[in-house]
C-alpha positions as CSV (number, residue, x, y, z in Angstrom):
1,X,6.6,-13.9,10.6
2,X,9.5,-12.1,12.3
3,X,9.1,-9.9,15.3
4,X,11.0,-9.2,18.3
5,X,9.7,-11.5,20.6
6,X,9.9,-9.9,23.9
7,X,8.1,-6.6,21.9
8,X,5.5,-8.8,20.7
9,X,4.2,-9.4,24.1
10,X,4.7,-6.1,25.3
11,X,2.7,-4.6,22.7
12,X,0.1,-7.3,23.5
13,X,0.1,-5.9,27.3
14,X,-0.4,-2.7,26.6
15,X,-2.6,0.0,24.6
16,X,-1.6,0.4,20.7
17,X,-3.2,1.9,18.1
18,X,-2.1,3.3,14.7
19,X,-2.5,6.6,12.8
20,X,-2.4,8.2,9.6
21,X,-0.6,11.3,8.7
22,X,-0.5,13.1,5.0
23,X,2.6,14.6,3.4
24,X,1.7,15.8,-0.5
25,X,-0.6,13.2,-1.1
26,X,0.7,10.5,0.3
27,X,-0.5,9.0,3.2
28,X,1.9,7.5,6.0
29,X,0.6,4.7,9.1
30,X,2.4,4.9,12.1
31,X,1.6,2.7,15.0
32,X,2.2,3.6,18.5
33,X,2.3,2.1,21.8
34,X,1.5,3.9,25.4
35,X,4.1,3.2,27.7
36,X,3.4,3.5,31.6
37,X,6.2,5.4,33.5
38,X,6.8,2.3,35.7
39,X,7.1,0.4,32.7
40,X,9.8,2.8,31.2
41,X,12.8,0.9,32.0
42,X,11.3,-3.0,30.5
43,X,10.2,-0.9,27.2
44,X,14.2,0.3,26.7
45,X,15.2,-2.6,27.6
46,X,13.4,-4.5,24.8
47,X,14.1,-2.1,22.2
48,X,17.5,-2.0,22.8
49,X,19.6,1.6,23.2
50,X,20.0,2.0,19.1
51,X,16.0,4.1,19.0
52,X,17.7,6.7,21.7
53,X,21.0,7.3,19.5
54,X,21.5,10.6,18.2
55,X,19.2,12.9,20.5
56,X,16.6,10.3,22.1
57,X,12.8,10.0,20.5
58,X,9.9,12.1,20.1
59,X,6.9,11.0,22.5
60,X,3.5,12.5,23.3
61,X,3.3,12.9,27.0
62,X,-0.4,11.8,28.8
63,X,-1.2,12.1,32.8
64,X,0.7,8.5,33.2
65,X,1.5,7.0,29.8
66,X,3.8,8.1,26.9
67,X,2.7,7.0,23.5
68,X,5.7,6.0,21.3
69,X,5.5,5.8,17.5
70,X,6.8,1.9,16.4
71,X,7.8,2.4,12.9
72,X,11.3,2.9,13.0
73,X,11.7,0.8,15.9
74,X,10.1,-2.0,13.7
75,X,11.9,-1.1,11.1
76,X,15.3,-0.7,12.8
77,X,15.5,-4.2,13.8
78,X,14.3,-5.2,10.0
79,X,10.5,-6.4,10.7
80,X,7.7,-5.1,9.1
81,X,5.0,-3.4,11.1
82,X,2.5,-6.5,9.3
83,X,4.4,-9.1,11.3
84,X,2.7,-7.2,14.6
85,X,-0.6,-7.2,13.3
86,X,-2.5,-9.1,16.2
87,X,-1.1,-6.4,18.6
88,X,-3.5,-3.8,17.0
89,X,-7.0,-3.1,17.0
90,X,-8.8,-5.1,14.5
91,X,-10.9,-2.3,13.0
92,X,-7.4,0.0,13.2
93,X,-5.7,-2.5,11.0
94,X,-8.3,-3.1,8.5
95,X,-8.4,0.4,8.2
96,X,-4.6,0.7,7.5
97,X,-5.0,-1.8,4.8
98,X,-7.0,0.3,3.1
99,X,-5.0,2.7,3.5
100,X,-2.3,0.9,2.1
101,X,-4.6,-0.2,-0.4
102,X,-5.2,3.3,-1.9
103,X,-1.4,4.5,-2.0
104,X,-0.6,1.6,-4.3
105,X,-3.6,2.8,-6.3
């Protein structure tokens, strides 16, 4: 299992979850994590300054937390979201291997 360390236990610190969004059929999970404003500065500094090229990143603004979608972060440093498992919900991850599960259907 390869993960970004220092990520790893960031994600374990903090509130994460995963979602499901549909485009013609087929299903896409996307896992987020919420980010406190004071924490802001240790989250760029994990994931490095290559997510902020070209424009920055979407984010979903709460009363003191941003959430941040994972996947290309993830992806961008060549892990695979499974290698993060254990920083999810249990329930929210057996439900994204169901998920999973049906698009190979």
């Amino acid at each position: 299992m390869e993960v970004n360390a220092d990520l790893y236990d960031f994600l374990k610190e903090n509130e994460t979850g995963l979602y499901t969004k549909e485009f013609n059929r087929n299903k896409t999970v996307y896992a987020y994590v919420h980010v406190y404003f004071n924490s802001l500065s240790e989250f760029a500094e994990i994931v490095g300054s290559h997510p902020f090229d070209e424009g920055g990143m979407q984010v979903t603004m709460f009363e003191s937390t941003i959430a941040i979608e994972l996947n290309d972060i993830i992806d961008g440093d060549g892990h695979y979201l499974s290698s993060y498992k254990k920083c999810f919900n249990e329930y929210d991850w057996e439900q994204y291997e169901k998920q999973i599960e049906e698009m190979e259907r």
